[in-house]
ZANU-920810 format. One record per residue (C-alpha): residue number from 1; residue in three letters; y, x, z. Coordinates in Angstrom, 2 decimals, decimal comma. Each point is the difference from the previous one (the first is absolute). Layout:
<rs>
num	residu	y	x	z
NUM	ALA	Y	X	Z;
...
</rs>
This chain:
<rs>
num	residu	y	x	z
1	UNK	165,08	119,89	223,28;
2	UNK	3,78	-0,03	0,23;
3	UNK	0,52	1,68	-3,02;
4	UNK	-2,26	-2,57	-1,99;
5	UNK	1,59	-2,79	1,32;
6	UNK	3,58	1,62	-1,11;
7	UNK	-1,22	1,00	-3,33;
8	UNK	-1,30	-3,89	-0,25;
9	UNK	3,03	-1,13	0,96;
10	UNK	2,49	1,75	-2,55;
11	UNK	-2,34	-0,61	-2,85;
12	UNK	0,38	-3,93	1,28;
13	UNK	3,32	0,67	-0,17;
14	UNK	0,13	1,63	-3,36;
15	UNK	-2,28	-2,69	-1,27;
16	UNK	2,39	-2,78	0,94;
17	UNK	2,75	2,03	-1,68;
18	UNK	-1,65	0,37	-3,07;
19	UNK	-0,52	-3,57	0,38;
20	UNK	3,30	-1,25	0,03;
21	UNK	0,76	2,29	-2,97;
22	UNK	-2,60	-1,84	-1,90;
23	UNK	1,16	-3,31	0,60;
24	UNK	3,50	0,91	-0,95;
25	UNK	-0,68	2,45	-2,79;
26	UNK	-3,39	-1,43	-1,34;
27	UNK	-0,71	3,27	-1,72;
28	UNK	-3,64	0,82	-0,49;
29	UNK	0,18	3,72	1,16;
30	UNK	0,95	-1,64	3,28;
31	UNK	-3,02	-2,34	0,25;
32	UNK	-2,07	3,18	-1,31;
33	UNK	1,68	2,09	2,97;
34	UNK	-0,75	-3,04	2,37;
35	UNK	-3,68	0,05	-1,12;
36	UNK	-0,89	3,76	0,07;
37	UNK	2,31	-0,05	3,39;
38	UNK	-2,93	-3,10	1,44;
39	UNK	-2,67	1,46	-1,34;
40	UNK	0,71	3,10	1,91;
41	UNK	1,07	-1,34	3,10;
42	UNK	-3,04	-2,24	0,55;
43	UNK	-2,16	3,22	-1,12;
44	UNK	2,15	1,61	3,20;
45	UNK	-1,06	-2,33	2,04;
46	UNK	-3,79	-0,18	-0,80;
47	UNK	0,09	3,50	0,70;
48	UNK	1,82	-0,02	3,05;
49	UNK	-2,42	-2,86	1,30;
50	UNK	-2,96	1,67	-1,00;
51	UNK	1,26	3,47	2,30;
52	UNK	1,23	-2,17	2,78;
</rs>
């Protein structure tokens, strides 16, 4: 349990980072990163709710 809410909470963390990067950089292999990065992290935590 610890170790899914630590994993959650550094791809938050990357997330936010990548983030800020878009907003100052406004390249579109950042938003692409973002979106594969959300896509992957929700997917995380479907799975971890459907274990739990």
């Amino acid at each position: 349990m610890w170790f899914v809410l630590a994993v959650t909470y550094l791809e938050i963390a990357e997330i936010t980072a990548l983030l800020r990067l878009g907003i100052r950089f406004s390249t579109p292999d950042i938003w692409y990163i973002l979106r594969v990065k959300c896509r992957t992290f929700f997917a995380s935590i479907d799975r971890s709710n459907s274990v739990a």
